[in-house]
N, C-alpha and C positions, 0 to 999 in steps of 0.2 A: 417809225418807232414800233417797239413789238407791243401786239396785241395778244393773240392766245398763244399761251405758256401751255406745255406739256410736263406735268409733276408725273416720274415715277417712284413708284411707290407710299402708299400712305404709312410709314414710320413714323417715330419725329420728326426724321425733317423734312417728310412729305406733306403732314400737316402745318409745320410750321413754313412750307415754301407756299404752300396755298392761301393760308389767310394772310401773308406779305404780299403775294398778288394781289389781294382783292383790298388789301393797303393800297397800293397804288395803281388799281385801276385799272388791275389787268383781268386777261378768263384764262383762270387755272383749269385744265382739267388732270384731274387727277388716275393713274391707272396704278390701280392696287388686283395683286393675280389672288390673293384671300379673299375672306367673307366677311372681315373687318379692317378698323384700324390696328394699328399696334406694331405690325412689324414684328422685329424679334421677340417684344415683350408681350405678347400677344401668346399665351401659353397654349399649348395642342399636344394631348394625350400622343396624337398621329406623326408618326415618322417616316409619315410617306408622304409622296408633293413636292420634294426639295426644299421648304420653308425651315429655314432654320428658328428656332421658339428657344424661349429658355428654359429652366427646366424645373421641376413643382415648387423649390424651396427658398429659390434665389432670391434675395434681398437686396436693393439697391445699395449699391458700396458710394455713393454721394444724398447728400442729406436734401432732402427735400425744397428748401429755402435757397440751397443751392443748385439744384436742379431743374427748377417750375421753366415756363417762359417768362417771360419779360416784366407782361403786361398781364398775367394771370396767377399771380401766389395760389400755393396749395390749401384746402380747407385747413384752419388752422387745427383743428381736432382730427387732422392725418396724422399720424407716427411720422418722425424724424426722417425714418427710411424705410423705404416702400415697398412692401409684396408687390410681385408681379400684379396681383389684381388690381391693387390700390392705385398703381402706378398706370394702371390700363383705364382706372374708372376717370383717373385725373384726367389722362386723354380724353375720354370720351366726354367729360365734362367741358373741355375747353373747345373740342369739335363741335356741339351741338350749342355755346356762349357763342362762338363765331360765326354760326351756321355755314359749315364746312366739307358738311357734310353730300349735300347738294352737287358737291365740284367732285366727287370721286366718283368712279369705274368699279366697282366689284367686281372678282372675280372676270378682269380683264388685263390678260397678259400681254408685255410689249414685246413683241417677237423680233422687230427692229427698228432701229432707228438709222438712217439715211440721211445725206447733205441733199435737199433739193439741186436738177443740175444748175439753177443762178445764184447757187450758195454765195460766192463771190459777191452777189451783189445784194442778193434778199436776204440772204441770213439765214432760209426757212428752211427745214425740217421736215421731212415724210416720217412717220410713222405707225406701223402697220401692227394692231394689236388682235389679238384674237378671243375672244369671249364664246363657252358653248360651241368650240368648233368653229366658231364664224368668225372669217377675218376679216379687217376693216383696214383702211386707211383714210390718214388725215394728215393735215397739212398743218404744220406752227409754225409760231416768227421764232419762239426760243423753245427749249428743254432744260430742265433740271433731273438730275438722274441722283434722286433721295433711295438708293438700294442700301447705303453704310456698306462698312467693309465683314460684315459677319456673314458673307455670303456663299466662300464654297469650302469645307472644312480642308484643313491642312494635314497630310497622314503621310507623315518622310519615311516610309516604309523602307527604304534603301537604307537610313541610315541607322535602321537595326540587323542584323544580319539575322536571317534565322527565323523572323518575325512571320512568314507568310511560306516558309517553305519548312521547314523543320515544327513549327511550336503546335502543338496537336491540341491547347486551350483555346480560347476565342479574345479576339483582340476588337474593340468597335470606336470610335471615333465618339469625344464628349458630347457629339451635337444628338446622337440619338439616346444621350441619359435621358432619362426623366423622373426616375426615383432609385430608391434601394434596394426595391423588393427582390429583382434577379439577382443582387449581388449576398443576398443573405445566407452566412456560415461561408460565403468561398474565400477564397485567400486572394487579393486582390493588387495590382500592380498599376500605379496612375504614373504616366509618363507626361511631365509638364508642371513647374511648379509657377506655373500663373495662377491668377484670382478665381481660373474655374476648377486648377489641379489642384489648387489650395482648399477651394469650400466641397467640393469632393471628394478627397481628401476625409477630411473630418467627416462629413456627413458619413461615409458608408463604413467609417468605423465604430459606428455604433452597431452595426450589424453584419460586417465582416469578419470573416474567424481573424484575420490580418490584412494589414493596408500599407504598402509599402510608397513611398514617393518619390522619384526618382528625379533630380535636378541636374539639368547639366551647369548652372550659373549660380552665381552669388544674390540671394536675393535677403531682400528687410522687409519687417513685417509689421505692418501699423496694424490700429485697432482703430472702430470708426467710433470709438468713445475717446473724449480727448484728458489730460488729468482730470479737470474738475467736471469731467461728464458734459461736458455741453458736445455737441458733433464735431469730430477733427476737422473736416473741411473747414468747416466754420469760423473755427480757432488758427487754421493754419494760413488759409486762401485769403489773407488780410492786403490791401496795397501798402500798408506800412511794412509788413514783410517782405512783400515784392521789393520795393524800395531800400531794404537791406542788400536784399539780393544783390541789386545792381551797384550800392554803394561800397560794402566792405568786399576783402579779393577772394575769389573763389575757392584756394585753399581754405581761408579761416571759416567758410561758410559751409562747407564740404564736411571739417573737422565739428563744425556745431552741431550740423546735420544728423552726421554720425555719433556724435555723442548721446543725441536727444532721443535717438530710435533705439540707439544700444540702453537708454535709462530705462525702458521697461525690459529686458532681458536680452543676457549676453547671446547675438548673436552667432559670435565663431564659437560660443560651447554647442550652442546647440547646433552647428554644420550647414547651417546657413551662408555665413560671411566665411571669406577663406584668410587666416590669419596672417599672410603674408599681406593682403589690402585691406585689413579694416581702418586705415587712414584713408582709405577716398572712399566715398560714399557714393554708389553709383544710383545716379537720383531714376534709370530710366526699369530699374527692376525692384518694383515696389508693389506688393500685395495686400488689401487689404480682410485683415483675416483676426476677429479676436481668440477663434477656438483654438488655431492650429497651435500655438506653444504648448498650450496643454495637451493636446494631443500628441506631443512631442515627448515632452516633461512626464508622462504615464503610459508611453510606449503602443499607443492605441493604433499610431503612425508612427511607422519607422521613415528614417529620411535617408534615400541611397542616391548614390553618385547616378552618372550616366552608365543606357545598359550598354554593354558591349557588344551581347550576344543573346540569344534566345537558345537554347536546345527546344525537346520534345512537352521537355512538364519544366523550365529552369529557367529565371536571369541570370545573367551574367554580368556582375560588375566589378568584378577585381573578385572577389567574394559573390557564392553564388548562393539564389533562395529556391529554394526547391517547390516543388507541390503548388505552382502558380496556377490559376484556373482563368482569370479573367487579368485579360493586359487594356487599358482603358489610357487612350491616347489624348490629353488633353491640350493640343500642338495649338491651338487655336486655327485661324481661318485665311486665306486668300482673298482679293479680291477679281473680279471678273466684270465684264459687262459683255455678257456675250450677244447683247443687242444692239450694241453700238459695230458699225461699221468696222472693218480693220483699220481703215487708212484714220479714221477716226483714234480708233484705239490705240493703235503702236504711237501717238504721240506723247504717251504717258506711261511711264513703267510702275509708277508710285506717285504716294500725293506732293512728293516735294518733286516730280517734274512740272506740276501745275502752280500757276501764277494764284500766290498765296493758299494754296492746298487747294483751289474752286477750279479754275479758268485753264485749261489747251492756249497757253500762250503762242502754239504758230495757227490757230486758227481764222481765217479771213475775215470773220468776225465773231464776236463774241456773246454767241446766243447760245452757246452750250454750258452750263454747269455743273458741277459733281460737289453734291451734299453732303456733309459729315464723313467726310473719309477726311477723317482724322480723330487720332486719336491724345486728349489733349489731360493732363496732369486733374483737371476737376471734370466737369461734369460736358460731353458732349451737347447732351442737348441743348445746351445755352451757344455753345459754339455754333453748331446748325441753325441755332434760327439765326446767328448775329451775319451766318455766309447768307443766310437767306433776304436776310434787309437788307447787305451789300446789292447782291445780285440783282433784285425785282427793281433797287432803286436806278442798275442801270440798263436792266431791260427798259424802264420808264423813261429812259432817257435823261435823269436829271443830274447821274453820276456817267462817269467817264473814265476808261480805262489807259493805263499810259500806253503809246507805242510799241510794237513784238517787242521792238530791238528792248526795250527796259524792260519788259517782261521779261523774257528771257535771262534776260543780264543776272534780275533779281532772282529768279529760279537757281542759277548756276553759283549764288553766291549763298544763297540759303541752303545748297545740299548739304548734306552730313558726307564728312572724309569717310572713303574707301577701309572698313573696318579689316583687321585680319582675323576675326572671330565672326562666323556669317550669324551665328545666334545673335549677336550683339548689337548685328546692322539692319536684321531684322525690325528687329523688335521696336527700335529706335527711329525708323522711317517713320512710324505714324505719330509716337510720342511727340507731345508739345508742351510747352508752359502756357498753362491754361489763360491766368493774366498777360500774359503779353500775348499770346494770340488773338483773345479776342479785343484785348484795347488795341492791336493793327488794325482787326477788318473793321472794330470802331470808328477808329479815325480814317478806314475810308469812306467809312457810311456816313464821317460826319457826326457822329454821334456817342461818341467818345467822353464822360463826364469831365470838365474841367474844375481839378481842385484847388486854381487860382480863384476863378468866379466864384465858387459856392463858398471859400472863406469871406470872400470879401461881401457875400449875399444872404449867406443865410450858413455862417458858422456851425451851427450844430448841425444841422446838414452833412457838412462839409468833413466835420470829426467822425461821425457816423461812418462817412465812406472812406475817410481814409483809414485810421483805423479799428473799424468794423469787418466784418466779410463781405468779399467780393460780390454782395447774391446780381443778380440779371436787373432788378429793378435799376440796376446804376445807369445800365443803357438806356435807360427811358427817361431820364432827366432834363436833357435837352436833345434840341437837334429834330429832325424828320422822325416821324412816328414817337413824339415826347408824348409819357402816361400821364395824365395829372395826376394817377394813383401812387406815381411812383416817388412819393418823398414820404408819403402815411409808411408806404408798403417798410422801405427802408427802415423808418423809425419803429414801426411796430415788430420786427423780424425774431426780433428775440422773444416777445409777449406769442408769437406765432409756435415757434422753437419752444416754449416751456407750457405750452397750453395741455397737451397731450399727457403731459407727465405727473400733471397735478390732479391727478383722477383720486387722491386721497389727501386728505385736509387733516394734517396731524395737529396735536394742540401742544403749543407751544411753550404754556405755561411750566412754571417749577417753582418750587418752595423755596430753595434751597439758593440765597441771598449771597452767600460766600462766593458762590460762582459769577454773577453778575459784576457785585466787585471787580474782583478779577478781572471779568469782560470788559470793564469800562477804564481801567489799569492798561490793559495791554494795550487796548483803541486808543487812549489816548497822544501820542506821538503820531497817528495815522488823521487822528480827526485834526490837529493844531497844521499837518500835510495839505489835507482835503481844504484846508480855509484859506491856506496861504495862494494855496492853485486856485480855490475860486476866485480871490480876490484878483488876481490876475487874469484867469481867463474871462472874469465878467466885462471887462473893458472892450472883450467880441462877442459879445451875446451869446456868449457863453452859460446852458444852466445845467440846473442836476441833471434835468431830463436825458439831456444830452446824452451827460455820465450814463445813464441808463443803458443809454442804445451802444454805448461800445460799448 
């Protein structure tokens, strides 16, 4: 049975792969090449190191309640969605609740990693870190390699011509933004209309003489307020939704889709959607972004095709813009492990060559893991820890993985078809449905909420989770590592969610008696509604409260 676990990097799911160790009994040690935890979100002035960070102004694009771990909700007097720091303090808060801190390495790089030569039979792992110059080796039964995939920036300089031999402006890759200040009065050119070309985008048009954005795709544009202001995830990430999903057929659900995103503004005016496919809704190019329409809508951002061509000071895109100063690539990233072995490495090209996005399914056994390479429709970090309770539970030995041959089988039938568009195949490899991926690694961990049993046990429960929002607390209901916090946690999620917001206590009162009327006129066909459902649902212990929490 494996003993000492090698966690690299302390990210999310570095942390989160460490305290599921010490869940079940194992010794994490952890090797973080920084000076803290965090990971990417771990902000640094410094653009040197190779540490990719995010960058001064970024705000989490998943809300809070849906983002926390399992077994640790956010202070409820956090905002909805999180500053880099806030969302760094919440780490450091649940590293030092777990004492977790103990198991990590500072500032110790893993230079490689190695099959011991009785891998075939031990399973165990050399790996050879270096700290201060000084190198080390050690010996493990497993590794988990928690790096995520934001790790070496992506720059298709090939596929601009011009870009690096003709254009006499300067061109720099998203990962070394970190504010506005150099881009202030220049004329400026963002290639990439993902969530980092999109909130860049806006940002340095507030201090750009212009900002141009340049798409090669069809993309829609959520806003992470939902109609009535509560957080879209929230509203959206329901299993009753999910459960749509699967029921009604994917045209009419494509078509709702698209209607619902096109109800806060027509996407093909504004050159987003291309009006020959605004009936398909393509779910895997979705940004979330409240400023960019206005900046769209006031010309602060202009929105340009793909470039063609660069000259000396010019894009090129059918139509050219003159006087370009700064080309700012926001392609997003690759991934790499250039510590793992080759024969290690070439058995995966992407996460859908790995048995359920973790596992080297032709491995001789299965002590190696890869953490959060994936990229899943809500919030990774709950995905990360949920691959991390899979994994330590069978490093522990008490879970079991099926044979290569079904491994493999299931890899080969989960890939995505051979796209004829590479942007589109891209992009799409890591994308997932956030509920069904992690109700899978649930239900392999065992740990999967059943909303048979909770109707039958404890109905309001039961309504709450189906549907309410998906938050992480669901996974800790039952099964291996069950929270007893996790049914308060559930039912209080919303009291959590409007805490922050109520920082002003308005008064309520009014004179004006006509209105009331009124009020109690229109409610009334809702309240004779509301009695008729109680009366019915009270036969399942059914109560208002309930009503509350969804």
């Amino acid at each position: 049975m494996v003993q000492r676990v090698a966690v690299i990097g302390a990210g999310v799911g570095g942390l989160a792969s460490v305290k599921c160790c010490l869940d079940e009994g194992l010794e994490p040690t952890c090797f973080e090449r920084s000076e803290d935890i965090g990971g990417l979100w771990r902000y640094t002035e410094s653009r040197d190191g190779g540490r990719v960070s995010v960058y001064r102004s970024v705000i989490t694009n998943t809300s809070k309640e849906m983002s926390c771990f399992s077994d640790f909700p956010c202070p409820e007097d956090f905002p909805n969605f999180l500053p880099h720091s806030l969302l760094l303090e919440y780490f450091q808060m649940y590293a030092q609740h777990f004492d977790l801190l103990r198991h990590i390495r500072f500032k110790t790089t893993a230079l490689s990693v190695r099959k011991r030569p009785d891998f075939a039979t031990s399973g165990q792992w050399e790996v050879v870190t270096e700290t201060s110059g000084i190198q080390e080796s050690h010996i493990f039964d497993a590794v988990m390699v928690c790096t995520g995939h934001y790790q070496e920036p992506y720059l298709p300089l090939a596929s601009f011509p011009g870009i690096d031999t003709r254009f006499k402006g300067q061109y720099l890759h998203s990962r070394e933004y970190k504010d506005v200040e150099a881009f202030r009065g220049k004329r400026v050119l963002v290639v990439g209309i993902g969530n980092t070309g999109g909130d860049l985008s806006v940002e340095l048009s507030r201090v750009a003489a212009k900002v141009f954005l340049s798409a090669r795709s069809s993309t829609w544009v959520f806003s992470r307020v939902s109609d009535h202001g509560f957080p879209l995830d929230m509203v959206r990430t329901t299993r009753f939704n999910h459960f749509l999903d699967w029921l009604l057929p994917s045209a009419l659900m494509k078509r709702i889709k698209f209607w619902k995103c096109n109800s806060w503004f027509n996407h093909v005016n504004y050159g987003l959607a291309s009006a020959k496919r605004c009936g398909v809704f393509y779910y895997y190019f979705i940004i979330v972004n409240e400023e960019l329409p206005f900046c769209l809508l006031s010309g602060t951002v202009v929105l340009k095709p793909n470039v063609k061509e660069f000259t000396e000071s010019s894009a090129v895109f059918g139509t050219t813009e003159e006087n370009i100063d700064v080309v700012l690539f926001a392609t997003g990233y690759i991934f790499s492990f250039p510590f793992l072995e080759d024969s290690v490495r070439s058995l995966f090209d992407d996460n859908r060559s790995l048995y359920k996005c973790i596992f080297p399914p032709q491995l001789e056994k299965p002590t190696l893991a890869i953490i959060g390479l994936v990229q899943l429709t809500g919030s990774v970090m709950v995905g990360a820890e949920m691959q991390a309770r899979w994994v330590t539970g069978i490093f522990a030995g008490w879970n079991k993985l099926p044979p290569t041959t079904r491994m493999i089988a299931d890899v080969l039938k989960k890939k995505p078809p051979v796209k004829s568009r590479k942007d589109l195949s891209r992009r799409e490899n890591l994308k997932m449905s956030f509920i069904s991926y992690t109700d899978e690694i649930a239900s392999c961990a065992g740990v999967k909420p059943s909303m048979l049993r909770l109707l039958l046990t404890d109905p309001q429960l039961a309504l709450a989770v189906f549907f309410g929002p998906c938050t992480p607390y669901q996974y800790r209901l039952m099964g291996r590592g069950k929270w007893s916090g996790a049914r308060e946690a559930i039912l209080t999620q919303w009291q959590r969610t409007l805490k922050p917001l109520r920082t002003r206590v308005m008064d309520d009162s009014s004179d004006g008696s006509d209105g009331w009327h009124w009020t109690w006129l229109l409610a009334l066909p809702v309240a004779l509604t509301a009695g008729f459902l109680l009366s019915k649902y009270s036969q399942l212990g059914w109560t208002p409260q309930a009503g509350l929490q969804v």
